[in-house]
C-alpha positions as CSV (number, residue, x, y, z in Angstrom):
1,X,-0.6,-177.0,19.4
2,X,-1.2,-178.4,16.2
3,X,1.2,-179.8,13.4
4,X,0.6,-176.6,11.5
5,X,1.6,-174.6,14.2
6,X,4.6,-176.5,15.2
7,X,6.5,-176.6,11.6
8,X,6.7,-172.6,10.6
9,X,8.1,-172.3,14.7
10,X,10.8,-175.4,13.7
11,X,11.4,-173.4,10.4
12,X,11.5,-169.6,11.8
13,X,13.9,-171.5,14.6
14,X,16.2,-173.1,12.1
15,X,16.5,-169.8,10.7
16,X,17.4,-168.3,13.7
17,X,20.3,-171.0,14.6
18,X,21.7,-170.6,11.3
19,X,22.0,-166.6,11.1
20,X,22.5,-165.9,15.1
21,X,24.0,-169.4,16.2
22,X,22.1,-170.3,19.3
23,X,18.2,-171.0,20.1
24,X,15.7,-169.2,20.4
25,X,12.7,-169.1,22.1
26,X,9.5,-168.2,19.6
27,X,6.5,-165.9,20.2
28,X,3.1,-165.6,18.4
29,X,1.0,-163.2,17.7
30,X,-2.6,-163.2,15.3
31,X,-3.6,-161.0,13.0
32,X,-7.7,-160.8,13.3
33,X,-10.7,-160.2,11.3
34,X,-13.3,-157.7,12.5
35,X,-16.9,-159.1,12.4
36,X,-18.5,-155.9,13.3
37,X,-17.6,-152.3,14.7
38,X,-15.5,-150.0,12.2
39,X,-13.9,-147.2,13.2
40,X,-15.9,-147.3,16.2
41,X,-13.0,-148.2,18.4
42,X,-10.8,-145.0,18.7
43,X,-14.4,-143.2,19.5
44,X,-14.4,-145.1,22.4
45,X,-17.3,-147.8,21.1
46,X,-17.7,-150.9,20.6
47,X,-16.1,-153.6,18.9
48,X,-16.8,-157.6,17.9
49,X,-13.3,-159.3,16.3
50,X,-11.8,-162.6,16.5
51,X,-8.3,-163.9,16.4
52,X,-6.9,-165.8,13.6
53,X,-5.1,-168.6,12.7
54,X,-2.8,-166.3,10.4
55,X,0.4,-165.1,12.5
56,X,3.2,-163.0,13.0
57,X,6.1,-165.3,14.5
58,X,9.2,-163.9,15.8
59,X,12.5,-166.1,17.1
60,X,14.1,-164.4,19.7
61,X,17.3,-164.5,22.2
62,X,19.0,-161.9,24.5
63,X,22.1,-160.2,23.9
64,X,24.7,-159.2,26.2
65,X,24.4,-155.8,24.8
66,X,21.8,-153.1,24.4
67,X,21.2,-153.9,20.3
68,X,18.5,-155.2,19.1
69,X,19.0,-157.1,15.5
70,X,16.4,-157.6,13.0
71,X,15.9,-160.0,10.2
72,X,12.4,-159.9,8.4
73,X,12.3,-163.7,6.4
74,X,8.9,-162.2,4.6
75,X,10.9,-159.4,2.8
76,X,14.7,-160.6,3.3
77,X,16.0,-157.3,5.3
78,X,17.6,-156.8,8.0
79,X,17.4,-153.7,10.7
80,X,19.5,-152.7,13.8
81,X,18.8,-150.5,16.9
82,X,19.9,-149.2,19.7
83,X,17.9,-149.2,23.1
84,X,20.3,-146.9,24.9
85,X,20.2,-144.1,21.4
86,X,16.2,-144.6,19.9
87,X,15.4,-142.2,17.3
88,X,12.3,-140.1,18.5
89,X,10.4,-141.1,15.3
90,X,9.9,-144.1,12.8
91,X,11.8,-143.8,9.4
92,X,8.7,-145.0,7.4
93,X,10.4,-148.7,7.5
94,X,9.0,-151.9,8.4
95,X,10.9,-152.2,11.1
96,X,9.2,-149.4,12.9
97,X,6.5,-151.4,14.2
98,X,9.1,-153.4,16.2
99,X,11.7,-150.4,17.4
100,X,8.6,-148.2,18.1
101,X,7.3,-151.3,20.7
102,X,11.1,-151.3,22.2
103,X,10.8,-147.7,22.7
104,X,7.5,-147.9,24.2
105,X,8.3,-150.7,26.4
106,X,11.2,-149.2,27.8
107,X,9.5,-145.3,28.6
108,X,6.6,-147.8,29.8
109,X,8.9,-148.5,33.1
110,X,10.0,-151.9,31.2
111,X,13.6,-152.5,31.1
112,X,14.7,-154.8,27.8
113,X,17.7,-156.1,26.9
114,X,19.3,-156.5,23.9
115,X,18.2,-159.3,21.3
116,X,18.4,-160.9,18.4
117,X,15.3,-161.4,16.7
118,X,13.7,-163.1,13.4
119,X,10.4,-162.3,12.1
120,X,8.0,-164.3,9.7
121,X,4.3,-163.7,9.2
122,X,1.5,-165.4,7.1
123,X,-0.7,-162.6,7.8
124,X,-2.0,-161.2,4.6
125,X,-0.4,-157.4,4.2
126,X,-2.5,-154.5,3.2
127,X,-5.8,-156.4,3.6
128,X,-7.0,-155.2,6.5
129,X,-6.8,-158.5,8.9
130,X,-4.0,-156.5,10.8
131,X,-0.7,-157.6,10.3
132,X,0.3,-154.4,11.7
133,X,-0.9,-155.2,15.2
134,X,0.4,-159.0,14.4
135,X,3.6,-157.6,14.1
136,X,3.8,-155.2,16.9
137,X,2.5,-157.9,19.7
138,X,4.5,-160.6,18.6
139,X,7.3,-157.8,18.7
140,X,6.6,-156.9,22.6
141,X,5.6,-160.8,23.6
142,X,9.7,-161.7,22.2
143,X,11.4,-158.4,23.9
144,X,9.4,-158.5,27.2
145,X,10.3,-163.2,27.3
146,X,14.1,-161.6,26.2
147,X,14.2,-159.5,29.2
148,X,12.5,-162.4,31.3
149,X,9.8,-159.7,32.2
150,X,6.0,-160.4,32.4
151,X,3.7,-160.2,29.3
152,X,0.0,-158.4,30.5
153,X,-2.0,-158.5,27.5
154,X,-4.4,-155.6,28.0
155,X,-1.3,-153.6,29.0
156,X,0.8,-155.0,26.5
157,X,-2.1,-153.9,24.0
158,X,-2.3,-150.1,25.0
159,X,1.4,-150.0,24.7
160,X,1.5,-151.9,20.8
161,X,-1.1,-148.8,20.0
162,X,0.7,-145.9,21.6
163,X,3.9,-146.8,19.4
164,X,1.6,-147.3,16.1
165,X,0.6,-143.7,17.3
166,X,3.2,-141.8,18.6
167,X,6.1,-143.8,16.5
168,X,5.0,-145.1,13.4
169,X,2.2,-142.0,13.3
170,X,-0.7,-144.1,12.5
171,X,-3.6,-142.9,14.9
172,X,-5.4,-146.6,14.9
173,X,-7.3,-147.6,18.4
174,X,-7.0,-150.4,20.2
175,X,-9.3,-153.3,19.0
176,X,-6.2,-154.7,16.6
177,X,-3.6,-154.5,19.2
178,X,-6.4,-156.1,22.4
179,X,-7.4,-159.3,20.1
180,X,-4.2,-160.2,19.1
181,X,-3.0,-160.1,22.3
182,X,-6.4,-161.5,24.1
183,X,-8.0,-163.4,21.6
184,X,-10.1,-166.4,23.0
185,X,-9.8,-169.7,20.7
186,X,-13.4,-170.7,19.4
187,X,-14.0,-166.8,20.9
188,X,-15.3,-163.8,19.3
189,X,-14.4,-160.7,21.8
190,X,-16.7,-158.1,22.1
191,X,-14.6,-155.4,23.7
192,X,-15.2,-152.1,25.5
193,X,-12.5,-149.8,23.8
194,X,-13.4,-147.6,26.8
195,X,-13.4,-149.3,29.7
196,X,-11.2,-152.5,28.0
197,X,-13.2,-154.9,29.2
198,X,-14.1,-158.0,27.0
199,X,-16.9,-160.5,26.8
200,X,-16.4,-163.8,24.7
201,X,-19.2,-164.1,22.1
202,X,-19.0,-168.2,20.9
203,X,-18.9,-168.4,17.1
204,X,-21.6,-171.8,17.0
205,X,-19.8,-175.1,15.5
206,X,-22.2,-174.5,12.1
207,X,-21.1,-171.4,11.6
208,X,-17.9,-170.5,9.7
209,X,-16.0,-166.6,9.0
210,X,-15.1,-166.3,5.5
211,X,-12.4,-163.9,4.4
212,X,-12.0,-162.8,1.0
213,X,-9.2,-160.7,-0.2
214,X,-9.9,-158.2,-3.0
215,X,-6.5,-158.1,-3.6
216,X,-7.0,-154.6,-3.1
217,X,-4.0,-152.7,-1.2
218,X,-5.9,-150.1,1.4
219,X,-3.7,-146.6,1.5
220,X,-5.4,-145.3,4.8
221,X,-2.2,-144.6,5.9
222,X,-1.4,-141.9,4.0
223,X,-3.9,-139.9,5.3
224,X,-7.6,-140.8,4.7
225,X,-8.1,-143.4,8.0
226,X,-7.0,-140.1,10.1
227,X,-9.4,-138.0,8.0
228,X,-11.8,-139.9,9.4
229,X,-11.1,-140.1,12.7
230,X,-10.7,-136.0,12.8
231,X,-13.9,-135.6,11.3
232,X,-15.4,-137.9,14.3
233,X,-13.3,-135.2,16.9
234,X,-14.9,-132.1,15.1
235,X,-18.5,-133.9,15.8
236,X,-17.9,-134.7,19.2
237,X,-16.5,-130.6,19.5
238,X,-19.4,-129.5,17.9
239,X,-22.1,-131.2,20.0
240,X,-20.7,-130.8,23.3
241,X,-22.0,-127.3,24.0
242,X,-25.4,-129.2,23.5
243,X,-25.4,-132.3,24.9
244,X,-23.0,-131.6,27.7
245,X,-19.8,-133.0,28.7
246,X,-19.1,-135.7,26.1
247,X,-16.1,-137.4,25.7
248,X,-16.0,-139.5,22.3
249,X,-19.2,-140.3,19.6
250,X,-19.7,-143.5,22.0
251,X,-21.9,-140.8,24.7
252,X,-24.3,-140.1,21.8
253,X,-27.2,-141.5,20.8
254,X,-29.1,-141.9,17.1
255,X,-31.5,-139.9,18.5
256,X,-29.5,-136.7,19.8
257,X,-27.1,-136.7,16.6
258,X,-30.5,-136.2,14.4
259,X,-31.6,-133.8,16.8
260,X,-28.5,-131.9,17.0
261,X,-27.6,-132.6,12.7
262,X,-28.5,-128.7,11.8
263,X,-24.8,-127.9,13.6
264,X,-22.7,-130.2,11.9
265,X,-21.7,-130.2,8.1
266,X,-23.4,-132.9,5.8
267,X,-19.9,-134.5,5.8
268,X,-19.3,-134.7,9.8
269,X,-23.2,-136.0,10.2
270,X,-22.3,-139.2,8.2
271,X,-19.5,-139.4,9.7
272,X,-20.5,-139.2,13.4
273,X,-24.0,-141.3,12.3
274,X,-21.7,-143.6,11.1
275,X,-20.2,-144.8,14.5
276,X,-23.4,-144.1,16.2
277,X,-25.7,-146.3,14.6
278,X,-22.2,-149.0,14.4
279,X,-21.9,-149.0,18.0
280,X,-26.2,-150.2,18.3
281,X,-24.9,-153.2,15.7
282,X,-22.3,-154.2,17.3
283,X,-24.2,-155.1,20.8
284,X,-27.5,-156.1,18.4
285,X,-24.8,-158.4,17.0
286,X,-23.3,-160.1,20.0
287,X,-27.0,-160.6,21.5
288,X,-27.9,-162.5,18.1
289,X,-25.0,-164.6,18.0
290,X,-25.4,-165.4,21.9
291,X,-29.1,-166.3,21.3
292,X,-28.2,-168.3,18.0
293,X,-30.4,-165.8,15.9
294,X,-27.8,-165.9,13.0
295,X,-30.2,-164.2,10.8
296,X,-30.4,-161.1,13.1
297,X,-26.1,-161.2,13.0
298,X,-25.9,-160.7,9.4
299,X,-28.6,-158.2,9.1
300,X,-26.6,-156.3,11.5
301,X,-23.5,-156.7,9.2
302,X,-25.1,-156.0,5.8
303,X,-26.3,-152.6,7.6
304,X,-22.9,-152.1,8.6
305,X,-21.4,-152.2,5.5
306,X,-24.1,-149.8,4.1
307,X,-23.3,-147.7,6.8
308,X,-19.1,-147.4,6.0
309,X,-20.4,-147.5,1.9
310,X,-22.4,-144.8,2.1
311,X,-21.5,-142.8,5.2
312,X,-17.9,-143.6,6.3
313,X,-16.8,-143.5,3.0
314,X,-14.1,-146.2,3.5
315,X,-15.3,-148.7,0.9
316,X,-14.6,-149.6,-2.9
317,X,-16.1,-151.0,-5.9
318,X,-14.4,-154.4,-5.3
319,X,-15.2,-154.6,-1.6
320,X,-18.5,-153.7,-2.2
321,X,-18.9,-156.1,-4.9
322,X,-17.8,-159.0,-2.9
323,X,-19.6,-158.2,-0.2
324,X,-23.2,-157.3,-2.2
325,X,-22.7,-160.6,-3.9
326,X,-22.1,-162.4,-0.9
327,X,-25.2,-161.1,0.5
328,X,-27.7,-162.5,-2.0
329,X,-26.2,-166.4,-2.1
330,X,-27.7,-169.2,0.2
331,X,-26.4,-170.4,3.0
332,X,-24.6,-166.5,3.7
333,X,-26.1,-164.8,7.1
334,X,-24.4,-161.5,6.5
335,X,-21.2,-159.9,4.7
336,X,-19.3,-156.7,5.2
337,X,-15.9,-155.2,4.8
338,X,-13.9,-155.8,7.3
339,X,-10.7,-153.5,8.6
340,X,-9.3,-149.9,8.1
341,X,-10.8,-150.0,4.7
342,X,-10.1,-148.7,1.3
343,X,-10.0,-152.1,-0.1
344,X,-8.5,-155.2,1.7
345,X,-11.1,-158.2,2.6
346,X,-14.7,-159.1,3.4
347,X,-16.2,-161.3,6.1
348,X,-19.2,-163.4,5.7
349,X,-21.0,-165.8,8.4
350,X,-21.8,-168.3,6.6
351,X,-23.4,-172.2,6.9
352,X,-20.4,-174.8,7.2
353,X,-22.4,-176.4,4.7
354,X,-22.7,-174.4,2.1
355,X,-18.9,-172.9,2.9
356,X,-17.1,-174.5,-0.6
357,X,-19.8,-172.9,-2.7
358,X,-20.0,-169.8,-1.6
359,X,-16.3,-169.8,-1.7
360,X,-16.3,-170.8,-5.5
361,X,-19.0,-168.5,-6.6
362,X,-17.3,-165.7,-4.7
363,X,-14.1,-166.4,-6.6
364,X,-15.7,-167.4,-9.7
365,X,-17.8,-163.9,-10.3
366,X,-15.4,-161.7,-8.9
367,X,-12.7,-162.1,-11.6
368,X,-15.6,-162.1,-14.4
369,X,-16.4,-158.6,-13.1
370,X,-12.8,-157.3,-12.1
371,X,-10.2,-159.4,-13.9
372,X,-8.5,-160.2,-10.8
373,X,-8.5,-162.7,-8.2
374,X,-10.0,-162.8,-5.4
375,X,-8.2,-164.7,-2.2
376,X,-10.7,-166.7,-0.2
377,X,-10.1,-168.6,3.5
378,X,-12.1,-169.9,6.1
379,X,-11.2,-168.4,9.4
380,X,-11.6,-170.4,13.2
381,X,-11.1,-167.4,15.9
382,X,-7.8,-168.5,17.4
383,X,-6.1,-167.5,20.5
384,X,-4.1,-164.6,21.2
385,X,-0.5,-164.1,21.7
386,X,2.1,-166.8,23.7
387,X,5.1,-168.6,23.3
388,X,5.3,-171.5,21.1
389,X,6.8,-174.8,21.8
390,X,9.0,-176.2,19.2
């Protein structure tokens, strides 16, 4: 682990000590950017993200009771719970994310026990590079090393997603939840959100993800990321009767969704053609970057960010001005949005070389055009969730 790791786990421990009065042990979890694959993921598709270096930490220890305590450092509040009295539902509170992974744990055949917990996170919030997910795997890896029960990360996964489903009522799949509990350091994944089965796509020493952050807070939650996902169900309802017993828009192909277009309203089409042709990227991606043909990547991801710009719908003028101007400068392979959407952050593959300018003109143009600043980090894929040593 490196010095950067090791002081926020000595600080989120200190804090620990001096609000519960004993040590704790500390668990990690990533948030992750998505290279390619939007929205494809709860259609059963294919998806290409990486682990990050930004985390979720949480400082945990038993109790000899059945209540779990929790103290958020990032926004100074405090929640309690009962395991033996959950409420059925999230009360539209942080802390959800957390008591919705107990519950889930627990009607998952997991036993916990009661704990005291601390959580910090240096995961951006709102900006699409899941801190959600951060949040709710760091959450199970410090109840499940509480209850001195095994953590299974492609279990562990399914059961972050079914509470942001079911509990907090967020219908997300399950790329956000697999990475940050299976991420591969060095690693991009390229998982099979049906199957759930992953592949390690090497991100090449010269080559560097660059996040920026629009500053812009996505508000899919209130309704337009589920909007989209129920227009991909009424495609896949529609076409059945004619292409036979299909299960999600991962069973179709370009050429049967033209074919079969006359059936669906101009609105469902893009959708559905949407995660159709994302789906072909995604796999054209993962063969470019495993053959070194960076060019090929970033075609692949400038198409895919036409694709949620102009059929999705999930885009905004920043976004799209960050990533069209990261696009046309040297030393940039590709650039899309990246996440949920509605705002949040861009990825670009870029040249470790040319990494500082790109950067600067990024930042530099952006606030000329929007009068606000734009956030800009270099990302290394990190691995997933563990235990840290402190």
């Amino acid at each position: 682990m490196t010095t950067d790791m090791k002081a926020p786990a000595r600080d989120i421990a200190t804090e620990f000590c001096h609000r519960f009065g004993r040590v704790p042990a500390v668990s990690r979890a990533p948030g992750r950017v998505n290279l390619i694959g939007e929205h494809t993921d709860y259609n059963d598709g294919f998806v290409m993200p990486a682990a990050l270096e930004f985390a979720t930490l949480i400082a945990a220890a038993p109790r000899p009771d059945r209540r779990l305590n929790v103290h958020s450092m990032t926004v100074n509040k405090a929640r309690a719970f009962d395991l033996d009295t959950p409420p059925e539902r999230g009360r539209h509170d942080w802390s959800d994310y957390v008591f919705g992974v107990a519950v889930m744990l627990e009607r998952s055949g997991r036993p916990l026990k009661g704990a005291d917990l601390v959580v910090s996170t240096d995961v951006p919030l709102g900006a699409g590079l899941s801190s959600s997910a951060a949040l709710e795997v760091s959450a199970a890896h410090a109840l499940l090393t509480a209850a001195e029960l095994p953590f299974e990360p492609v279990a562990v996964a399914k059961i972050c997603q079914q509470a942001e489903n079911d509990y907090v009522g967020m219908r997300c799949g399950i790329m956000d939840q697999y990475v940050s509990a299976c991420g591969v350091a060095g690693n991009a994944l390229l998982i099979d959100c049906r199957s759930l089965e992953s592949r390690n796509v090497p991100i090449a020493p010269n080559l560097r993800l660059l996040v920026a952050n629009s500053n812009v807070k996505h508000q899919h939650a209130g309704g337009e990321y589920n909007a989209r996902r129920a227009a991909c169900e009424e495609g896949v309802r529609l076409l059945k009767p004619r292409l036979g017993p299909i299960k999600a828009l991962r069973d179709v192909t370009p050429e049967e969704l033209e074919a079969h277009r006359g059936i669906l309203s101009d609105l469902v089409h893009r959708r559905c053609r949407h995660i159709v042709t994302e789906n072909a990227r995604v796999l054209e991606a993962e063969r470019a970057l495993k053959a070194a043909d960076f060019a090929a990547c970033g075609e692949a991801m400038n198409a895919s960010h036409a694709s949620m710009r102009d059929d999705f719908e999930i885009t905004c003028p920043e976004v799209d001005f960050l990533a069209e101007l990261a696009q046309g400068i040297e030393g940039v392979y590709g650039s899309r949005m990246t996440g949920g959407g509605f705002g949040g952050c861009t990825v670009s593959l870029v040249e470790a070389s040319a990494v500082e300018r790109v950067a600067q003109t990024l930042v530099d143009r952006y606030r000329a055009a929007h009068g606000r600043d734009a956030d800009v980090f270099v990302c290394s894929p990190s691995a997933g969730a563990g235990l840290l040593p402190l």
